[in-house]
C-alpha positions as CSV (number, residue, x, y, z in Angstrom):
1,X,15.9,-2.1,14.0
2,X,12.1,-2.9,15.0
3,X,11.4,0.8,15.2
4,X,12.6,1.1,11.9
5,X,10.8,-1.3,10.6
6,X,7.7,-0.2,12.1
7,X,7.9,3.1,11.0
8,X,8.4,1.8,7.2
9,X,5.5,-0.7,7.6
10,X,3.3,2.5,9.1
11,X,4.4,4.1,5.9
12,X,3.4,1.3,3.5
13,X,-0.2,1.1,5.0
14,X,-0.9,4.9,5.1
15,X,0.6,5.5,1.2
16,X,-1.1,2.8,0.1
17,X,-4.8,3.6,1.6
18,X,-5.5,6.2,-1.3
19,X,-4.1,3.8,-3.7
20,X,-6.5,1.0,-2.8
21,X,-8.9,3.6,-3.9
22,X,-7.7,4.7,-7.2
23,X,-7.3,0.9,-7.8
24,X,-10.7,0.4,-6.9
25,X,-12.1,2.6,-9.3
26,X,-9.6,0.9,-12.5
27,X,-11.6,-1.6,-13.9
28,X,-9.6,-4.7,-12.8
29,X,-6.2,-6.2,-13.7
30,X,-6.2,-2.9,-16.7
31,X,-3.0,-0.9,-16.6
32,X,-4.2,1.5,-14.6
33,X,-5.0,-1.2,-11.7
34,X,-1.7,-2.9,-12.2
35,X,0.1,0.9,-12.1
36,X,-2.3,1.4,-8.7
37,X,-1.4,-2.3,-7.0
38,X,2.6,-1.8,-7.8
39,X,2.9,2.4,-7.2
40,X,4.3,2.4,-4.1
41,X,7.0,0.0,-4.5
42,X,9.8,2.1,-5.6
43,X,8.8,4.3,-2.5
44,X,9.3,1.2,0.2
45,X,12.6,-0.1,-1.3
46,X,14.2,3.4,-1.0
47,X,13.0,3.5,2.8
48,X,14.3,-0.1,3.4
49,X,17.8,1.0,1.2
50,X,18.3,4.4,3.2
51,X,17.6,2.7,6.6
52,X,19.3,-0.2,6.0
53,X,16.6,-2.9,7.1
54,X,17.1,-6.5,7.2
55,X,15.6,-9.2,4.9
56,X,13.1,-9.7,7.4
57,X,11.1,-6.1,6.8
58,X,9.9,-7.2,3.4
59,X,6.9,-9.7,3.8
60,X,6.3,-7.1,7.3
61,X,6.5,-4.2,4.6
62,X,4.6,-6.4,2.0
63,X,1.8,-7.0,4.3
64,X,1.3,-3.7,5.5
65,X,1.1,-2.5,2.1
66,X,-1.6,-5.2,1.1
67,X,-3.5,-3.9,4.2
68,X,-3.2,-0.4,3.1
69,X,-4.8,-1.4,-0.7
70,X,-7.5,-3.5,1.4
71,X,-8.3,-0.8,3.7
72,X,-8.6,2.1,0.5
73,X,-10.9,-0.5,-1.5
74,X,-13.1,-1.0,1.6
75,X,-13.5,2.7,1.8
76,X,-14.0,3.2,-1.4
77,X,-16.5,1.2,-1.4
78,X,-18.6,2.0,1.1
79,X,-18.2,5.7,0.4
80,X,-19.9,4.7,-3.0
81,X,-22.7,2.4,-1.3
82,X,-23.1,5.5,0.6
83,X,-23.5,7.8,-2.2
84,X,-25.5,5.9,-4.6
């Protein structure tokens, strides 16, 4: 079960990297960030469906998502500090 939900959870943070970016660059709480901060949701409840996770996987899944947006913003924005 913990394997399962690790897998899912490395799934939410690595999906959800280049969507950090793309909400980065949406000029905040437009459609376009809101579509960016929710995309992957459909996408984690079919994993925790199909592999039948417990209640427990959803603020781990939750939190690696968050991480995942956090980490795309960051590198987002240095890569633009960077450039200009």
């Amino acid at each position: 079960m913990w394997l399962k939900i690790l897998v899912v959870s490395v799934v939410c943070l690595l999906v959800n990297i280049p969507l950090g970016v793309m909400r980065e660059r949406s000029r905040k709480f437009s459609l376009a960030w809101i579509f960016w901060v929710h995309a992957s949701i459909p996408l984690i409840i079919a994993l925790r469906i199909v592999l039948h996770l417990p209640w427990i996987a959803i603020p781990i899944n939750i939190a690696s998502a968050v991480l995942g947006q956090i980490i795309g913003a960051a590198r987002h924005r240095k890569r633009s500090v960077v450039s200009g």
